[in-house]
C-alpha positions in Angstrom: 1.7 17.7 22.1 4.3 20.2 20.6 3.6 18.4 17.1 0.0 19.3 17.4 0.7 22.7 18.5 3.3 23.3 15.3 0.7 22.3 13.3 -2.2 24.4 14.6 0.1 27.3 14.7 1.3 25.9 10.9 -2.6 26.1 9.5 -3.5 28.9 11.7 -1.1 31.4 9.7 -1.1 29.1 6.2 -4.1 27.4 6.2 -4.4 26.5 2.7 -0.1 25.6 3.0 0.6 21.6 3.2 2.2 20.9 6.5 6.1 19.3 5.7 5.9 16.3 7.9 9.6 14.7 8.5 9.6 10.9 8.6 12.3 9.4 11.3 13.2 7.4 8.3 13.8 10.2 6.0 11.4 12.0 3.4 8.9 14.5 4.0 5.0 13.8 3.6 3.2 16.8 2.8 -0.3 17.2 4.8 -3.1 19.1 3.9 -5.3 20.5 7.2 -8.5 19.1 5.3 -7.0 15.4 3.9 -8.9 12.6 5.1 -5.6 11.0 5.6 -4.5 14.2 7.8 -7.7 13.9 9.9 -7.5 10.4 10.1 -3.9 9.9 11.6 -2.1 13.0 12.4 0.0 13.9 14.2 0.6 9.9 15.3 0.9 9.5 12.0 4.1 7.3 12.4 2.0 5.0 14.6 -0.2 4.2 11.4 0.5 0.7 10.2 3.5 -0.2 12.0 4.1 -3.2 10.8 4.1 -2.4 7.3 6.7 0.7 8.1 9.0 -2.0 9.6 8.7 -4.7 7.2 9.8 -1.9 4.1 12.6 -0.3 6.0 13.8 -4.5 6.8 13.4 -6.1 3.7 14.1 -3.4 1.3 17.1 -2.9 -0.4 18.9 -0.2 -2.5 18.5 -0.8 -6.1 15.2 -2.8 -6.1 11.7 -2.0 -7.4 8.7 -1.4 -5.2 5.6 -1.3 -6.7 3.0 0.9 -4.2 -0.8 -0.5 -5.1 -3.2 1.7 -3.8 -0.9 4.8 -2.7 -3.3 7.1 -1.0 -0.9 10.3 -0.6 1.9 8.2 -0.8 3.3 7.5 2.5 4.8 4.0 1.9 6.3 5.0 -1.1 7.8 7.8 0.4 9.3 5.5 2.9 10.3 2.6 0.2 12.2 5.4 -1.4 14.2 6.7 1.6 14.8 3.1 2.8 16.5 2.4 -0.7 18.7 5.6 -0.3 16.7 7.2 -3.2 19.0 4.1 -5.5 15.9 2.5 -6.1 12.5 2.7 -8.4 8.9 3.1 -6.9 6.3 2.6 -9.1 3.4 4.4 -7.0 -0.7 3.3 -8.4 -3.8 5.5 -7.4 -7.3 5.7 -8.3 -8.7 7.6 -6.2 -9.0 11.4 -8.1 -9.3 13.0 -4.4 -6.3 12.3 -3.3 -4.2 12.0 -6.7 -2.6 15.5 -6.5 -1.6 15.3 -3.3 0.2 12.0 -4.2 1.6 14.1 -7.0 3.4 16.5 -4.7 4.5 14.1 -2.0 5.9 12.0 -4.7 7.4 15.3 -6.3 8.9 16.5 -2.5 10.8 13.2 -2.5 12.2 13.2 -6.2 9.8 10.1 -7.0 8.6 10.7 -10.6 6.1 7.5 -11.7 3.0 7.8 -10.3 0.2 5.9 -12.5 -3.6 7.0 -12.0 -5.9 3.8 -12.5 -7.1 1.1 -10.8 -5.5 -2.0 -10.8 -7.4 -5.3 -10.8 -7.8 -8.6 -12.8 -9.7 -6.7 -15.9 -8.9 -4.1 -18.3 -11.0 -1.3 -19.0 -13.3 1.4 -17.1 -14.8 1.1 -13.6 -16.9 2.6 -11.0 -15.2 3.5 -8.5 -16.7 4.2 -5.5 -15.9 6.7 -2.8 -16.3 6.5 0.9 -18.2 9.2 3.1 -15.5 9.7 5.0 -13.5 11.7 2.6 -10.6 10.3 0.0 -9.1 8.0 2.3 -11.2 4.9 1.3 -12.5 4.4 -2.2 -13.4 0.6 -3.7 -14.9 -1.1 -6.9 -17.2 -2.7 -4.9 -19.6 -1.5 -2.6 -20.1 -3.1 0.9 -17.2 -3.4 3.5 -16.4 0.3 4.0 -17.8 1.6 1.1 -21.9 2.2 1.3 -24.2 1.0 -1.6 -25.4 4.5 -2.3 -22.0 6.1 -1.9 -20.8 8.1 -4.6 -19.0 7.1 -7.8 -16.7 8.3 -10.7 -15.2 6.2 -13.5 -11.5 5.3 -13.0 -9.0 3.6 -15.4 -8.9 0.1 -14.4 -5.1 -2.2 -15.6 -3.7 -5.2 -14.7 -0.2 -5.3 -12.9 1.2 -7.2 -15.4 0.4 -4.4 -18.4 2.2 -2.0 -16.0 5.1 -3.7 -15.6 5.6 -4.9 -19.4 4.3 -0.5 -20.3 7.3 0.9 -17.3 9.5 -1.7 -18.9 10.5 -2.8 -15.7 13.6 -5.4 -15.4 13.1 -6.0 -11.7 10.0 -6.3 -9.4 11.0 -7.2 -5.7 8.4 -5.6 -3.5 4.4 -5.1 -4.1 2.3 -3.8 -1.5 -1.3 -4.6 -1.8 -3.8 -1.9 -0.1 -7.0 -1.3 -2.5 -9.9 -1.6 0.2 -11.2 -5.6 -0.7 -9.9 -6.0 -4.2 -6.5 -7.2 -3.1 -7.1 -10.8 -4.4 -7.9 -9.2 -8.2 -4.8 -7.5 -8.2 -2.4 -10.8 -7.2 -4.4 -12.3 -10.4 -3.5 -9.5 -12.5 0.3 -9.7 -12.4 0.9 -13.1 -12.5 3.2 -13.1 -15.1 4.8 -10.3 -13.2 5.2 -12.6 -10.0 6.1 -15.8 -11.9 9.2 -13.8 -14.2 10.2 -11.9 -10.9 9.4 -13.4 -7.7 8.4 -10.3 -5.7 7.9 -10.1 -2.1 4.1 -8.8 -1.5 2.7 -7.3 1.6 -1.0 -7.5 1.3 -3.7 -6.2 3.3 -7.1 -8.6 4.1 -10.1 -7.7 5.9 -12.8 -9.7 7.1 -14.7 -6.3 7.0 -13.8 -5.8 3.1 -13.2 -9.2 0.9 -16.7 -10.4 1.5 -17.8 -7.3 -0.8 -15.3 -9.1 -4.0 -16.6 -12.3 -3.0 -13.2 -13.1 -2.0 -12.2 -15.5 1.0 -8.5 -16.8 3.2 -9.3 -19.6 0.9 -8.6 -17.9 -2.3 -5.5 -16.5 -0.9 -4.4 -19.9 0.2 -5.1 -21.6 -3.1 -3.1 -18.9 -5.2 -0.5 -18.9 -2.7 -0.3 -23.1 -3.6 -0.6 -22.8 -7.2 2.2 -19.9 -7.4 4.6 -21.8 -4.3 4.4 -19.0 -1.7 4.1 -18.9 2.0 1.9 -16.5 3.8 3.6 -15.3 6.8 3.1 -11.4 8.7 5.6 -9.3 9.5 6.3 -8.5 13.5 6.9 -4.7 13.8 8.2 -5.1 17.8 10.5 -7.9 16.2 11.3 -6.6 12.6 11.1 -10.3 11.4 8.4 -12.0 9.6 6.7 -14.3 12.0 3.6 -17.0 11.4 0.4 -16.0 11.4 -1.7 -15.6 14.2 -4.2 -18.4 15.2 -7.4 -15.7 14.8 -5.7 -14.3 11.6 -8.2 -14.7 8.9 -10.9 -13.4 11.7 -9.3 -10.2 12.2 -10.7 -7.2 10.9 -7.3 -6.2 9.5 -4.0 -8.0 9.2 -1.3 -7.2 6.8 0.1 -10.3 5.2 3.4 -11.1 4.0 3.6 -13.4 1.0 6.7 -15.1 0.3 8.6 -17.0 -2.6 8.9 -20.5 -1.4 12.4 -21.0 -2.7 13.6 -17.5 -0.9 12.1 -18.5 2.5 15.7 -18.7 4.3 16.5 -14.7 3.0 14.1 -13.2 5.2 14.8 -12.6 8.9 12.8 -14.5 10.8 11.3 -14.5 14.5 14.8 -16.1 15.6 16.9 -13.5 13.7 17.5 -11.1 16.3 19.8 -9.1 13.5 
C-alpha cells in the first residue's frame, strides 16, 4: 500500500518523471506511469517471475557474462548486474522500438553500457516484427500466441547469437536467458557455436500458449537438448535450487526452463542443497 501511494503521489507531481524503483537486490529500475511493463506489474513488481529472480541471484557469479535475450526494460539485466557486484558483463538484446529507450536508461541508471537493438533468431536479415495490443510489453515474429494476426508491425534487425558474440568479442558466455514471446527455440539454434565453445547456463521460457505460433514443440527442445548434451531442469524459487521438472510441465501455459551442461550437472545446487 505505501509503495502505491509513493508512487501516485510520485506521478501526481512529475507525471512525465520515471519512478526510481529500488530492487532488494540492488539497482534501480526506472518506471514510466504509462509502460506496459509498469501497468502490468507494479508495484509487485518483485513478485514478477520469481523463479527467474532466484535462479540469477543463485547461480551467477562475479566476473561472468550474461547475455539478456529479449530485455523488455531491462529488469533481469539490472539484477544479473547487481548479483555480479557490477564485476561482470551483461550483454542486454531488444527489438522491440517501444520499449528500447527505456531499456536505454535503466541500463544507463545501473552503469550497464551494451545494449544491442535487433532481434535475435536462427536467420540474418530484416523482420516483421509484430506488436501486441497490449502495449510494448509483448512483441513476436510470429503472429498467433499472444500476438493477433492483424496486430501491428515494424521491421526490426534480426542476428543470430552467435554473430553477437564473435561482433562483442566476447571471451566468456556463462548465462543466456531466453524470453522472446515463442521464438525461443530459433534463438538456441542461432548460437550454437556460442554454446558448444562456452557452455552457458540458459534459462528459457516455453509456452504452450506461444511455440505453437513458430511451429515449435517440447520435442524440439528435447532433441537439441540431446544433440548438444544438456539436461532440462527448472529452477525452485521457494528452494533456490534447480529441481526436475514438473509432471504437467510441457502443458503449462508458462514455465521457465533451466538448461544445463551435462558435464557441469554436479556445480549447480540442487533440491538437496539446502546451501
Amino acid at each position: 500500500m505505501l509503495r502505491a501511494a509513493r508512487g501516485r503521489f510520485h506521478w501526481i507531481l512529475r507525471p512525465t518523471s520515471p519512478l526510481p524503483f529500488r530492487l532488494a537486490g540492488g539497482g534501480v529500475l526506472l518506471l514510466g506511469r504509462n509502460d506496459s511493463f509498469t501497468q502490468c506489474y507494479w508495484p509487485g513488481t518483485e513478485t514478477y517471475e520469481p523463479e527467474v529472480v532466484a535462479c540469477l541471484e543463485r547461480l551467477l557469479k562475479p566476473g561472468q557474462t550474461f547475455i539478456d535475450c529479449g530485455a523488455n526494460i531491462g529488469l533481469f539485466s539490472v539484477i544479473a548486474s547487481a548479483t555480479m557486484g557490477g564485476r561482470g558483463r551483461v550483454v542486454s538484446i531488444e527489438a522491440n522500438p517501444g520499449t528500447i529507450e527505456r531499456l536505454r536508461a535503466n541500463l544507463r541508471a545501473n552503469g550497464i553500457d551494451d545494449l544491442i537493438a535487433c532481434a535475435v533468431t536462427d536467420r540474418e536479415g530484416e523482420m516483421e516484427l509484430y506488436l501486441s495490443g497490449d502495449g510494448d510489453v509483448y512483441s513476436s515474429l510470429s503472429t498467433g500466441g499472444l500476438v493477433h494476426p492483424n496486430s501491428r508491425s515494424t521491421l526490426v534487425t534480426a542476428r543470430t547469437l552467435d554473430s553477437i558474440v564473435a561482433e562483442r568479442r566476447l571471451e566468456r558466455v556463462d548465462a543466456i536467458k531466453i524470453d522472446v514471446e515463442g521464438g525461443e527455440m530459433g534463438v538456441l539454434r542461432s548460437a550454437s557455436a556460442s554454446i558448444d565453445r562456452f557452455r552457458p547456463w540458459c534459462i528459457v521460457e516455453y509456452s504452450s500458449l506461444t511455440w505453437p505460433a513458430f511451429n515449435a514443440s517440447p520435442e524440439d527442445l528435447v532433441a537439441w537438448c540431446e544433440s548438444r548434451r544438456y539436461a532440462i531442469r527448472t529452477f525452485s524459487a521457494e528452494r533456490r535450487a534447480v529441481v526436475s521438472l514438473p509432471d504437467d510441465a510441457w502443458s503449462q501455459s508458462y514455465l521457465n526452463v533451466l538448461l544445463l551442461p551435462e558435464e557441469l550437472l554436479t556445480a549447480f545446487p540442487t533440491g538437496s542443497d539446502s546451501a
